[in-house]
N, C-alpha and C positions, 0 to 999 in steps of 0.2 A: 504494500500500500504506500501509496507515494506520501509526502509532507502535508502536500497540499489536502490532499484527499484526510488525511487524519487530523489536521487543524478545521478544514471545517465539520468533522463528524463532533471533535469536543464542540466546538462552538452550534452546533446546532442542540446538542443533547443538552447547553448552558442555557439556551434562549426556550425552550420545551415548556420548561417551569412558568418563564413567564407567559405564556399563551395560554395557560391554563390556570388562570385567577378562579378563587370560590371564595363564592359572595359566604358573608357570614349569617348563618341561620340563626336567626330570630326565632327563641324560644320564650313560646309562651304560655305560661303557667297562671290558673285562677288563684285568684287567695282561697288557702284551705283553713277548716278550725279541726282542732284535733277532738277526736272521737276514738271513746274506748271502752270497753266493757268485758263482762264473764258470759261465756256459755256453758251450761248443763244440760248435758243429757239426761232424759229421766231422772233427774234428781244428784246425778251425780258426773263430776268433770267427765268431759272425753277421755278414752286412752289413746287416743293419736288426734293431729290436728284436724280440725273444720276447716274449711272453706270460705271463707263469707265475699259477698260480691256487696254490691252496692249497684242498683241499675235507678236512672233517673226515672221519673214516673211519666217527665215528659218525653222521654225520649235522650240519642245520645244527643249533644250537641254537636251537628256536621260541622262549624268551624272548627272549636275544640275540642275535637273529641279526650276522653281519659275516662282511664280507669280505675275505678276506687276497689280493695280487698281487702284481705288481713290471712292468716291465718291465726288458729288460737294458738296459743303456748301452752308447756305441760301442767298447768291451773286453769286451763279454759282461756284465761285472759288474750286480750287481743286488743291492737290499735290500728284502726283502719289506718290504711296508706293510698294518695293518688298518685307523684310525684315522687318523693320518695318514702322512705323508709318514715312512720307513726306522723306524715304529715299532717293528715288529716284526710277533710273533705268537702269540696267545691260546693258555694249556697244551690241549696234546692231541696223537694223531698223525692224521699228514695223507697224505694223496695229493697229488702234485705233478702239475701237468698243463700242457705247453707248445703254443701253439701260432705258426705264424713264417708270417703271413699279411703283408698289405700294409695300409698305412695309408689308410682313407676320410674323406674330410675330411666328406664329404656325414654319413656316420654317426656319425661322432667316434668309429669304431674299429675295429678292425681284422679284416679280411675274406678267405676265402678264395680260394684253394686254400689249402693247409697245403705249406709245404715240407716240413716234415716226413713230411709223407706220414701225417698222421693218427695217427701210431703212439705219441702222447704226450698225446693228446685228453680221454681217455676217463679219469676217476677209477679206476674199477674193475680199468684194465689197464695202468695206467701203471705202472714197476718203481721210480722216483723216489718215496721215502718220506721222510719227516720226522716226526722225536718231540722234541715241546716242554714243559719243563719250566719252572717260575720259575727263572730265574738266570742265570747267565755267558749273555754272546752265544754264538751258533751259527754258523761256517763251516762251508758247506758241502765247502767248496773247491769243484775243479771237474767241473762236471755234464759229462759228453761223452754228446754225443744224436750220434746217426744216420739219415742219409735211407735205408740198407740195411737 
């Protein structure tokens, strides 16, 4: 390869970068308020985590979409997150929806049956409500589900 030919292959692969600018993405996040509470089963904590989702009642928001979960910890307890990690969760009300399946590593999540028996699945028929306002935290205290 000649001089020529190899000062301009550095010099083209130097000028690469510059023709490929990236705009900076505007990342945008609701104000959340932090929400948290216990779940029992029957009467008494899970033995492995819940599930909890969090679905608007309006609907997702198609500009911002996001989504709010938790899982419980080994006391039930749990802190919903949208964004990140016990953020919280964006004003509006919600459906809450559980479900207490088994952990697939293969899937990275988790899979049925439902112990639950399905009965806490569904947004539309779940009796677990939530209304979020800007401000003070939210305890829910505690949530008692049933497999009956």
């Amino acid at each position: 390869m000649s001089i020529w030919r190899s000062a301009a292959l550095v010099v083209s692969a130097a000028l690469v970068p510059l023709g490929c600018g990236q705009e900076e993405h505007q990342y945008y996040a609701k104000p959340t308020t932090k929400v948290l509470g216990k779940v029992t089963v029957d009467g008494a904590v899970p033995s492995s985590p819940i599930v909890i989702k969090c679905h608007p009642v309006e609907g997702m928001d198609p500009e911002h979409p996001s989504v709010t979960q938790a899982l419980t910890n080994a006391d039930g307890e749990f802190v919903l997150s949208t964004y990140q990690e016990g953020d919280g969760v964006p004003p509006g009300d919600y459906s809450l929806t559980f479900f207490w399946g088994k952990y697939n590593a293969i899937s990275a999540g988790f899979v049925g049956p439902d112990r639950l028996k399905n009965r806490y699945v569904k947004p539309d028929k779940s009796p677990i409500t939530l209304s979020v306002a800007d401000g003070e935290p939210i305890d829910m205290g505690t949530i008692a589900l049933t497999t009956k």
